[in-house]
N, CA, C and O atoms as a DFTB+ gen file, in Angstrom:
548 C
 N C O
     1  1     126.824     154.719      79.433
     2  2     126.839     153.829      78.300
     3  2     126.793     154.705      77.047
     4  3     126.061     155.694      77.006
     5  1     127.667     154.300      75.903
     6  2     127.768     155.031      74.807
     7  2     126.480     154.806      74.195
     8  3     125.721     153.913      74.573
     9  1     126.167     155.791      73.036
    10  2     125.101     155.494      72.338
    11  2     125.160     154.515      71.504
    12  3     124.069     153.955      71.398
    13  1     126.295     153.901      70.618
    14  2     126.405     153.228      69.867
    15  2     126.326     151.879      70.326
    16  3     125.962     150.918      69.649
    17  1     126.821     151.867      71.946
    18  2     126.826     150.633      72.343
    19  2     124.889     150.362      73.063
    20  3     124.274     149.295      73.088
    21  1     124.470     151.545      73.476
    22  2     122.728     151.336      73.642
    23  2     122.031     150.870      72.651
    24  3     121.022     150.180      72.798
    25  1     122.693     151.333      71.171
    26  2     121.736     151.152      70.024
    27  2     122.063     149.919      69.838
    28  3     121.143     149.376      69.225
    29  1     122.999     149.119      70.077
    30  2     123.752     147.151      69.739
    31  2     122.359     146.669      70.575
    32  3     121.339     146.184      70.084
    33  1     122.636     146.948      71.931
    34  2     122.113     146.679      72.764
    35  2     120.490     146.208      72.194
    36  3     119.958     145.109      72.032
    37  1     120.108     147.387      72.026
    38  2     118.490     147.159      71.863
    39  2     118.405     147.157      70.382
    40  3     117.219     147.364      70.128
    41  1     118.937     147.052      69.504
    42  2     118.995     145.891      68.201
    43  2     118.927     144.588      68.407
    44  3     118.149     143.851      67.802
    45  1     120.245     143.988      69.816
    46  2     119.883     142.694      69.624
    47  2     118.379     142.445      70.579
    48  3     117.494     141.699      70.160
    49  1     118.276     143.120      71.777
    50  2     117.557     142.567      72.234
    51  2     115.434     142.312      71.283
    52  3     114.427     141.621      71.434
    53  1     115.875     143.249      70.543
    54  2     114.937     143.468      69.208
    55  2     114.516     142.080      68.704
    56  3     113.461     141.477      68.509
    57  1     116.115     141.807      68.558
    58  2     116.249     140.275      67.593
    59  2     115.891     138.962      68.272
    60  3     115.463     137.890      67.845
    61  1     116.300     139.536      69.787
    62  2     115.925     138.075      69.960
    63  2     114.820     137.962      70.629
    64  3     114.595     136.864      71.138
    65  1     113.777     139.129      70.820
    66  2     112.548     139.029      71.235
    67  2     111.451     138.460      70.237
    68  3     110.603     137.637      70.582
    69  1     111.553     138.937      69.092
    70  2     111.494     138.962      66.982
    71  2     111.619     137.148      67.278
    72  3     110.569     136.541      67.488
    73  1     112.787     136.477      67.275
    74  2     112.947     135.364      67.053
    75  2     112.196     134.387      67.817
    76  3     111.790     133.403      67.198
    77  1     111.887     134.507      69.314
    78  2     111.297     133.823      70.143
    79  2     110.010     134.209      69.675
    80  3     109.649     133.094      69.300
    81  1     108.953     135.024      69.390
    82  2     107.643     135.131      68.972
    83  2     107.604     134.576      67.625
    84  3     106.439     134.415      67.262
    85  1     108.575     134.184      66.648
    86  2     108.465     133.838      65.325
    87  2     108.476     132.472      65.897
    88  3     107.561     131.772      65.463
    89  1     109.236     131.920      66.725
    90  2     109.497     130.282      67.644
    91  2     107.938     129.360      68.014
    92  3     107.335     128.339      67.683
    93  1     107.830     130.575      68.951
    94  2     106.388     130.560      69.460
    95  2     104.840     130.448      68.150
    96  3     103.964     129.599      68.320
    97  1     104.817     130.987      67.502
    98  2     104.043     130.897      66.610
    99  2     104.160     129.990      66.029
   100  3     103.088     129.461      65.733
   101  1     105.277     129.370      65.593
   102  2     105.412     128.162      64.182
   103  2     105.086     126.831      65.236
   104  3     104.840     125.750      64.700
   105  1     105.090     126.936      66.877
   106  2     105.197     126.155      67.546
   107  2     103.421     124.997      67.716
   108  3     102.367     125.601      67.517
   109  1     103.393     124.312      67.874
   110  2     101.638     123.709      68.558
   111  2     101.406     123.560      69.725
   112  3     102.259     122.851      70.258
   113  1     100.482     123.970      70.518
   114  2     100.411     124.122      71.716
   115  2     100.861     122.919      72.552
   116  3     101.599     123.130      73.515
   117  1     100.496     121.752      72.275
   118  2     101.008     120.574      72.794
   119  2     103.404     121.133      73.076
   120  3     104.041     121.090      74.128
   121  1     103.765     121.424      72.072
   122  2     105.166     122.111      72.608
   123  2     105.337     123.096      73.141
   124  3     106.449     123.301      73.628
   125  1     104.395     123.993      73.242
   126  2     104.720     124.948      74.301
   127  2     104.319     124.473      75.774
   128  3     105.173     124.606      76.650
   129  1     103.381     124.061      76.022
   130  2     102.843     123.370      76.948
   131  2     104.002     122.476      77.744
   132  3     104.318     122.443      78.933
   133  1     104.458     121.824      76.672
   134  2     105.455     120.664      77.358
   135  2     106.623     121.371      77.603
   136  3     107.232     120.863      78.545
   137  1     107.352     122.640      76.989
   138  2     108.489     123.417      77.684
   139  2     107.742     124.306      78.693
   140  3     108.637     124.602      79.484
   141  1     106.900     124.749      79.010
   142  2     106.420     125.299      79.995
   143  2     106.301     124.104      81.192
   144  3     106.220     124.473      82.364
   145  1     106.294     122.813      80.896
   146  2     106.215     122.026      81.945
   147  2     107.674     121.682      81.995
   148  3     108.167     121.737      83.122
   149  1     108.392     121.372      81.104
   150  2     109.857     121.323      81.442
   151  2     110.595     122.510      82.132
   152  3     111.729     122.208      82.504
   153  1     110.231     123.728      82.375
   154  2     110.532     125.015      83.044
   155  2     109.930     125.001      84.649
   156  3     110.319     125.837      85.465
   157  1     109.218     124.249      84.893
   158  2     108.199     124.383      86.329
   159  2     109.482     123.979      86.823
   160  3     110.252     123.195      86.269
   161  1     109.703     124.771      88.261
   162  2     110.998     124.017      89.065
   163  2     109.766     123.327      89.896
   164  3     109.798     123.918      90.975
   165  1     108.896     122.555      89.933
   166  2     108.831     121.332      90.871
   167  2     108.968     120.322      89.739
   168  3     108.575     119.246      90.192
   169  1     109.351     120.180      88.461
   170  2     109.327     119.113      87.888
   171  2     107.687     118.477      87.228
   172  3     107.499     117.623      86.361
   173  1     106.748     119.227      87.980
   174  2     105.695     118.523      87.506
   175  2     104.936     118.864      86.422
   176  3     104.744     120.075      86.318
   177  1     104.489     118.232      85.657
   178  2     103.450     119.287      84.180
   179  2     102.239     119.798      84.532
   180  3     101.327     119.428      85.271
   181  1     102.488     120.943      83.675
   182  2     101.127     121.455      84.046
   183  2      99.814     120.420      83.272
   184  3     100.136     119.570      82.442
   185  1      98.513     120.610      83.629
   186  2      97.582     119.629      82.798
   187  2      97.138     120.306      81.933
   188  3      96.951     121.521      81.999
   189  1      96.900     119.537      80.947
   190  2      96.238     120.580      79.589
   191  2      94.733     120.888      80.105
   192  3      94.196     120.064      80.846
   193  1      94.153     121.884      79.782
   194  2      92.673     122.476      79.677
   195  2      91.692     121.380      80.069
   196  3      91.023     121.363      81.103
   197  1      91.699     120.371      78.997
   198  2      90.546     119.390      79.044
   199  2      90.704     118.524      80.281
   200  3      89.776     118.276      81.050
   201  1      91.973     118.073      80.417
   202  2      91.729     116.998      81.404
   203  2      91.797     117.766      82.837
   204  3      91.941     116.885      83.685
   205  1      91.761     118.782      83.329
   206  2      91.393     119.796      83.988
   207  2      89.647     120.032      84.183
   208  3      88.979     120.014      85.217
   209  1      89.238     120.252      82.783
   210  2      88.169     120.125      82.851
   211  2      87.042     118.892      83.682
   212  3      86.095     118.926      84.467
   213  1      87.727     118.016      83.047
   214  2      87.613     116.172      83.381
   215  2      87.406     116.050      84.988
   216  3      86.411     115.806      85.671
   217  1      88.455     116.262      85.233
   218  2      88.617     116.538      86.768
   219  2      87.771     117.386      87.476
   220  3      87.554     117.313      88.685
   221  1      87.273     118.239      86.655
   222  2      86.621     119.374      87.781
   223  2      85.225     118.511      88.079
   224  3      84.591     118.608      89.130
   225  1      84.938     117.825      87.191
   226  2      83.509     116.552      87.431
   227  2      83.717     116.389      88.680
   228  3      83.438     116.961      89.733
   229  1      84.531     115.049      88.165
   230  2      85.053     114.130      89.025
   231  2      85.369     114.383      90.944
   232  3      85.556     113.526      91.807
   233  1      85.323     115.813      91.055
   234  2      86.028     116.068      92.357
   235  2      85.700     117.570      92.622
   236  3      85.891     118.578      91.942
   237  1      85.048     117.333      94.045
   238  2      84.453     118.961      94.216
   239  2      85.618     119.769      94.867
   240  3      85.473     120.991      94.914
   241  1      86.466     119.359      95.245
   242  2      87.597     120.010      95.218
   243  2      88.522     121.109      94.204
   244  3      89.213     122.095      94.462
   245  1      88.126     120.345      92.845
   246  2      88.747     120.825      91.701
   247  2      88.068     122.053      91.389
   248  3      86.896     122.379      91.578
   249  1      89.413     122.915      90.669
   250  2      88.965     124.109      89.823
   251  2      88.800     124.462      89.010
   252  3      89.843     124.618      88.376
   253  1      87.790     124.811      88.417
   254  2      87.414     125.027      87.078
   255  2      88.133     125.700      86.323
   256  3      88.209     126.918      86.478
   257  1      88.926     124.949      85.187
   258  2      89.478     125.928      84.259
   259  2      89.337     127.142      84.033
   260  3      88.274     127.713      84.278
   261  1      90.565     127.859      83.440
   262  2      89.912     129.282      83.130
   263  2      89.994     129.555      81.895
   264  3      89.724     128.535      81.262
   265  1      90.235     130.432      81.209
   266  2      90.231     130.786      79.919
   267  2      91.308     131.801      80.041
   268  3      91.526     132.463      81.056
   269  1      92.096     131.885      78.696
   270  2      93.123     133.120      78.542
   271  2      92.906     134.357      79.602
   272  3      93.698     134.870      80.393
   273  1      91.633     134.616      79.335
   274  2      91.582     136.042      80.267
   275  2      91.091     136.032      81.380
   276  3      90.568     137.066      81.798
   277  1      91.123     134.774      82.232
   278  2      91.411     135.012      83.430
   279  2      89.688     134.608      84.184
   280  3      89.512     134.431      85.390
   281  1      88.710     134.545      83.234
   282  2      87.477     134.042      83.747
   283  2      86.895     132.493      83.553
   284  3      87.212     131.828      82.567
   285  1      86.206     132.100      84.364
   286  2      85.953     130.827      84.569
   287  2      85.599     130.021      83.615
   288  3      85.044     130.668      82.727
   289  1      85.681     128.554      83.305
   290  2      85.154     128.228      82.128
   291  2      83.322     128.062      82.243
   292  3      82.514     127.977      83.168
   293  1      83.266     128.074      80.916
   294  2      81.561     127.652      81.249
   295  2      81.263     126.743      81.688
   296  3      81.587     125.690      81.140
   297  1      80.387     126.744      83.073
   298  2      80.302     125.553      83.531
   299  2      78.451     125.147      82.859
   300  3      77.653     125.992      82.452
   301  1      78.295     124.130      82.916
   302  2      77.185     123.032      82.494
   303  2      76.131     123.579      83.400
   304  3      76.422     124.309      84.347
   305  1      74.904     123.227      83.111
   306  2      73.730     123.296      84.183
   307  2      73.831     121.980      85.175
   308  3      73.383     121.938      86.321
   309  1      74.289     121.271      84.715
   310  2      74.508     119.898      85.346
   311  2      75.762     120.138      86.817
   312  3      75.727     119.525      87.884
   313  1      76.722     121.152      86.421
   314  2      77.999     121.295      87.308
   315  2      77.405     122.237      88.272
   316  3      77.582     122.077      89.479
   317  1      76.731     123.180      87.815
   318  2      75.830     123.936      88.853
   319  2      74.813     123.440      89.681
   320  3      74.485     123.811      90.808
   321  1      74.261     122.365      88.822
   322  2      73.241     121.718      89.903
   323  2      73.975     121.069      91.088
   324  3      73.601     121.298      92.239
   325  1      74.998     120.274      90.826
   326  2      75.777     119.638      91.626
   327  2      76.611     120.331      92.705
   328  3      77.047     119.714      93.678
   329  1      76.803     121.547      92.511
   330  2      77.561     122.312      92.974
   331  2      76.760     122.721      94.280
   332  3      77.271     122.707      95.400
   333  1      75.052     123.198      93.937
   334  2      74.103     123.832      94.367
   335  2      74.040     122.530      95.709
   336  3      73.920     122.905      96.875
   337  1      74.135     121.036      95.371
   338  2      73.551     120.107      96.544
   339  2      74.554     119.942      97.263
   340  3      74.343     119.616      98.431
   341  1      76.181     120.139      96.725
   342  2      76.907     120.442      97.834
   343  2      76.785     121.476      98.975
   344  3      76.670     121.405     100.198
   345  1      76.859     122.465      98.063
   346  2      76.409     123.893      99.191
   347  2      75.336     123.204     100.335
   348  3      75.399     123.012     101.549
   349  1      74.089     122.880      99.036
   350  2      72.570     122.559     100.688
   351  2      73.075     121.500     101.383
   352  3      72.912     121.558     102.601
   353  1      73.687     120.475     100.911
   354  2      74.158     119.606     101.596
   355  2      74.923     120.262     103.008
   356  3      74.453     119.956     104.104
   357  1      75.930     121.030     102.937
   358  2      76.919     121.829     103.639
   359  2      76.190     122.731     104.525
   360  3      76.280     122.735     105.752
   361  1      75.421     123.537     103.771
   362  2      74.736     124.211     105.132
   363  2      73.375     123.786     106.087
   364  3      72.967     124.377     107.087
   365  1      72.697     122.301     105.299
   366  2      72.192     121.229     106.120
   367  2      72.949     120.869     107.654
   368  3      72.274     120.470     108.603
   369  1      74.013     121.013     107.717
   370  2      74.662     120.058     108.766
   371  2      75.170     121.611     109.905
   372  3      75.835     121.487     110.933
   373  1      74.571     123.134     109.284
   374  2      74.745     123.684     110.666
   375  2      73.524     124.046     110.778
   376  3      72.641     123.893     109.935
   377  1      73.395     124.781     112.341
   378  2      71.973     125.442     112.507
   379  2      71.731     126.437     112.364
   380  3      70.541     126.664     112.145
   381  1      72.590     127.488     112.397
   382  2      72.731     128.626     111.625
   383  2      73.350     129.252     110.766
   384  3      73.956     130.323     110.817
   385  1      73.122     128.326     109.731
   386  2      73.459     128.240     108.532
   387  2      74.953     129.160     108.292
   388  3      75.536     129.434     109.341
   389  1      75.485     129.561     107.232
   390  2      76.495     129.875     106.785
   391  2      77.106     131.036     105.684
   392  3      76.640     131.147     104.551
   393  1      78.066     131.763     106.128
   394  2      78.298     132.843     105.264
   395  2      78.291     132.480     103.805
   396  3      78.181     131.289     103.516
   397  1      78.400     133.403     102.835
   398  2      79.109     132.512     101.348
   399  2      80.490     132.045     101.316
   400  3      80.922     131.204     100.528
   401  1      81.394     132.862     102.549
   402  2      83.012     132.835     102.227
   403  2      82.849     131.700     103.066
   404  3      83.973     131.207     102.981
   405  1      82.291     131.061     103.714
   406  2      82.647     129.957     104.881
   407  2      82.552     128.950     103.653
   408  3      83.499     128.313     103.191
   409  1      81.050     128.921     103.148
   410  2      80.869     127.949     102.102
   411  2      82.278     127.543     100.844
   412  3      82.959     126.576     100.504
   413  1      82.125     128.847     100.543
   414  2      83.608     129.212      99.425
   415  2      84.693     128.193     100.269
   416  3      85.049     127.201      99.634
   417  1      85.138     128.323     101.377
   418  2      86.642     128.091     101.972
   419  2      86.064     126.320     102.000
   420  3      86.454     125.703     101.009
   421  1      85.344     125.614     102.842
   422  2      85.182     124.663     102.895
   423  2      84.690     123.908     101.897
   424  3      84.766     122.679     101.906
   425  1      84.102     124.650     100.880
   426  2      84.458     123.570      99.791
   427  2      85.293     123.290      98.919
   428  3      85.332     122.369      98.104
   429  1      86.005     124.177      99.134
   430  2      87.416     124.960      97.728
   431  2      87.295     125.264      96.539
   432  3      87.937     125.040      95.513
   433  1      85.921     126.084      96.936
   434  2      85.558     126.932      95.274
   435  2      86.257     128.512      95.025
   436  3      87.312     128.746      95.615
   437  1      85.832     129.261      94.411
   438  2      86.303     130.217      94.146
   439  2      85.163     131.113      94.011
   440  3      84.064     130.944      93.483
   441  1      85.820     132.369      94.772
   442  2      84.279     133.823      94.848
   443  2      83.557     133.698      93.421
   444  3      82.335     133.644      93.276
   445  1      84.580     133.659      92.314
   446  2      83.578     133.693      91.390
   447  2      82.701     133.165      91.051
   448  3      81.846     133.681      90.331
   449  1      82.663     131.726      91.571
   450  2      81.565     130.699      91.208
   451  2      80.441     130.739      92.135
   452  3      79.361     130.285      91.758
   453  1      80.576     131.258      93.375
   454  2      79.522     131.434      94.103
   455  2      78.367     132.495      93.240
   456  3      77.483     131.934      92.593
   457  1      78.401     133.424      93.255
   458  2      76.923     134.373      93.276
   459  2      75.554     132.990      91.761
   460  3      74.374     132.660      91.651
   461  1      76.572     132.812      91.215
   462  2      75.391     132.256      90.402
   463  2      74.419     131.175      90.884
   464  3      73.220     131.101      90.615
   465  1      75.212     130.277      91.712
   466  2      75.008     129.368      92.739
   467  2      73.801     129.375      93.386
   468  3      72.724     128.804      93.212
   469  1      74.325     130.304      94.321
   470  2      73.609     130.865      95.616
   471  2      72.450     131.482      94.914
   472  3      71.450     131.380      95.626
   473  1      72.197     132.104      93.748
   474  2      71.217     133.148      93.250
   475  2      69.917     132.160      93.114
   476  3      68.783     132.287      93.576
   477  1      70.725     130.726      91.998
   478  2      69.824     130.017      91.277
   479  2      69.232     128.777      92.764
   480  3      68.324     127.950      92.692
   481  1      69.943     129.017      93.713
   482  2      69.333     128.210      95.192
   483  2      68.457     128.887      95.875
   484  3      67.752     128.289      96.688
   485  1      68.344     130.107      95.702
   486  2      67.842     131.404      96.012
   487  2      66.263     130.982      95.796
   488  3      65.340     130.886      96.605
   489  1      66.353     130.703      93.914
   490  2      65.303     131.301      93.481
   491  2      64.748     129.928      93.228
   492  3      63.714     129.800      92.572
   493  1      65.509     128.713      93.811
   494  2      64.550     127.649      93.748
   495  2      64.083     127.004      94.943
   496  3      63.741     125.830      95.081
   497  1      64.112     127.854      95.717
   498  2      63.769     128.094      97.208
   499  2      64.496     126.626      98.231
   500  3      64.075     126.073      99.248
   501  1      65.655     126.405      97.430
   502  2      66.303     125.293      98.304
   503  2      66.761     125.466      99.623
   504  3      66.797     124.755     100.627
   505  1      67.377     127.549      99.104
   506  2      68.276     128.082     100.123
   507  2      67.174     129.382     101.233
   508  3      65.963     129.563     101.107
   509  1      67.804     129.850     101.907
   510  2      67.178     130.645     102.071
   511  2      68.140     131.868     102.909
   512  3      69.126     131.505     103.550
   513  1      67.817     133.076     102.846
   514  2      68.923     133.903     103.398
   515  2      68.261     134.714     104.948
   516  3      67.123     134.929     105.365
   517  1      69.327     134.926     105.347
   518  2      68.725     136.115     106.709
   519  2      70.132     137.379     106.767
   520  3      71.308     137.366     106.404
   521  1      69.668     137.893     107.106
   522  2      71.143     139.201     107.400
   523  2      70.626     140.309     105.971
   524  3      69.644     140.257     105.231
   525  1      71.899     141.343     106.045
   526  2      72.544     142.028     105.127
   527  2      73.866     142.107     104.809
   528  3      74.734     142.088     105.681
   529  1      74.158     142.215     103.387
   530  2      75.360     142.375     103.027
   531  2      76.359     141.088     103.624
   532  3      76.079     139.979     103.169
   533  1      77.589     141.169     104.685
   534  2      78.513     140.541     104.881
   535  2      77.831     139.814     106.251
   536  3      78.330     138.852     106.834
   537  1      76.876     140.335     106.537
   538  2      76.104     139.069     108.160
   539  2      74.955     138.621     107.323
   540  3      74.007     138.340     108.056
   541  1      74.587     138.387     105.582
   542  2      73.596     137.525     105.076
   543  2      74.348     136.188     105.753
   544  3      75.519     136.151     106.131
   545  1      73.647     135.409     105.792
   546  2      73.715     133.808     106.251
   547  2      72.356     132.755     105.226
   548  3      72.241     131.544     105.416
């Protein structure tokens, strides 16, 4: 490739990287949101933040929002408590009780939300542990 034709090249692509971030900025999240849901090839929208949030109440299934960088949203003392009587609830019903990843998989939480969990069940003597490391139960 000639040089003159490399330098077109990455002029325009300059320009039209320049133009889409000038797009993006003048834009409100409610329109980016909605072309990011018009781009999903299943057709479906993504949910905004809050009603995500909403949901994560509502259903112990659900996942807690995250934030830009990738960590969990703050959850409530109230979402933790609730969280905490699922777990005792859950490991009520075996007799020798249960890993954290068993807990994690069957309820459809995420590693990250466990240690705070388990710590604050820990220390309110709901839970109780036996083992080390990866055979704690």
């Amino acid at each position: 490739m000639s040089d003159n034709l490399r330098a077109t090249v990455s002029t325009l692509a300059h320009s039209l990287v320049d133009g889409f971030l000038v797009a993006l900025r003048g834009a409100s999240l409610d329109e980016v949101l909605e072309l990011a849901g018009a781009a999903n090839p299943s057709g479906t929208r993504r949910p905004h933040a809050q009603a995500t949030a909403a949901r994560a109440g509502s259903s112990r299934s659900a996942k807690p929002a995250r934030s830009s960088g990738g960590r969990l949203a703050r959850r409530s003392p109230e979402q933790i408590a609730k969280a905490l009587q699922e777990i005792v609830a859950l490991v009520k019903t075996t007799k020798d009780g249960l890993r954290a990843e068993q807990i994690r998989q069957t309820l459809g939480m995420e590693a990250k939300e466990m240690p705070r969990i388990l710590r604050e069940g820990l220390a309110k003597r709901v839970l109780t542990s036996r083992g080390e490391k990866r055979a704690t139960t």
